[in-house]
LUMVEX-934280 format. One record per residue (C-alpha): residue in three letters; x, y, z. Coordinates in pm, whole numbers, padded with zeros to 5 digits, always signed. Example, Ala and Ser with C-alpha at 12.3 -4.5 7.8 and 13.67 -1.06 7.14 Angstrom:
! LUMVEX-934280
ALA+01230-00450+00780;SER+01367-00106+00714;
//
This chain:
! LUMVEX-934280
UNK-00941+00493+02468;UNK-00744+00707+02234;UNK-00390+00528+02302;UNK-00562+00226+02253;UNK-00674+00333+01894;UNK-00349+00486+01838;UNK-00148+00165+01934;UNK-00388-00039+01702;UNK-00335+00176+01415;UNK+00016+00163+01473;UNK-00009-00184+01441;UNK-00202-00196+01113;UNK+00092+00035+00961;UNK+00381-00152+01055;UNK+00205-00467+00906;UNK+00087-00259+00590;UNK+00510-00154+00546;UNK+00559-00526+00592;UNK+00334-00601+00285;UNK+00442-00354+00098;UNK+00790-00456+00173;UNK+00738-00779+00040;UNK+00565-00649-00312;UNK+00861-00388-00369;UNK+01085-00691-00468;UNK+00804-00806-00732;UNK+00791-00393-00885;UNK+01143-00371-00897;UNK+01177-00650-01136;UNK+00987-00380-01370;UNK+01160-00090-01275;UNK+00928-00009-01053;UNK+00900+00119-00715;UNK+00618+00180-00427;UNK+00674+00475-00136;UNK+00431+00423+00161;UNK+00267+00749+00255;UNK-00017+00670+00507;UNK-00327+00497+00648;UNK-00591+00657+00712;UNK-00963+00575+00743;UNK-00900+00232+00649;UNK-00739+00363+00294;UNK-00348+00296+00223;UNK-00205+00564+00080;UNK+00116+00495-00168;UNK+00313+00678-00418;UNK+00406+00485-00745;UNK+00723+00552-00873;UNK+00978+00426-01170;UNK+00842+00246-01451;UNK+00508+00206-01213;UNK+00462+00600-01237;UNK+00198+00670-01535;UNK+00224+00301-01645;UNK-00070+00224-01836;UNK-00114-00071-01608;UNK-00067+00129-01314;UNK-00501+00076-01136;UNK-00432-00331-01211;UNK-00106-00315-00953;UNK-00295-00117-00766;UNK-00635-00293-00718;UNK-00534-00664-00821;UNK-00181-00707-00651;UNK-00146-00437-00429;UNK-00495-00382-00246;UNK-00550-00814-00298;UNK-00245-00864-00086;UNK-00287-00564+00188;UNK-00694-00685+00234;UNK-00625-01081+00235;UNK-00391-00991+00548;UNK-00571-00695+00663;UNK-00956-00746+00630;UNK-01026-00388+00742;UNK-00832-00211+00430;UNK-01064-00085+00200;UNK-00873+00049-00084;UNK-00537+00166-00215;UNK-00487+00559-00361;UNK-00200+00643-00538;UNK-00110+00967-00444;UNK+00098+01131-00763;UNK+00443+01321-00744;
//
């Protein structure tokens, strides 16, 4: 049962780097950057970085782009954390 778990989360991951793939472009036009750190108990962990680091706008990427986009593909996901430097 545990390879089975393994294999799913495994899954979820590679589509979560996928996603995030996809929004780097969008940061980058900002400056901005995104790191992928982990999933875990249905939370994505990232790392902001660039312009996104201590941006003042930094929990709307987060929540509104970032988390919107992960959870419409990914029902399961239920948050992003920035993790800091």
């Amino acid at each position: 049962m545990k390879s089975v778990e393994n294999n799913k989360k495994s899954n979820i991951e590679e589509h979560i780097k996928e996603i995030l793939d996809e929004l780097r472009f969008y940061l980058s036009m900002h400056g901005g950057d995104l790191e992928y750190i982990r999933y875990e108990n249905n939370y994505v962990y990232v790392r902001m970085t660039g312009s996104c680091y201590g941006c003042e706008l930094q929990e709307h990427t987060l929540n509104d782009a970032i988390f919107e986009s992960l959870r419409i593909e990914i029902p399961e996901i239920k948050g992003v954390i920035n993790v800091d430097l």
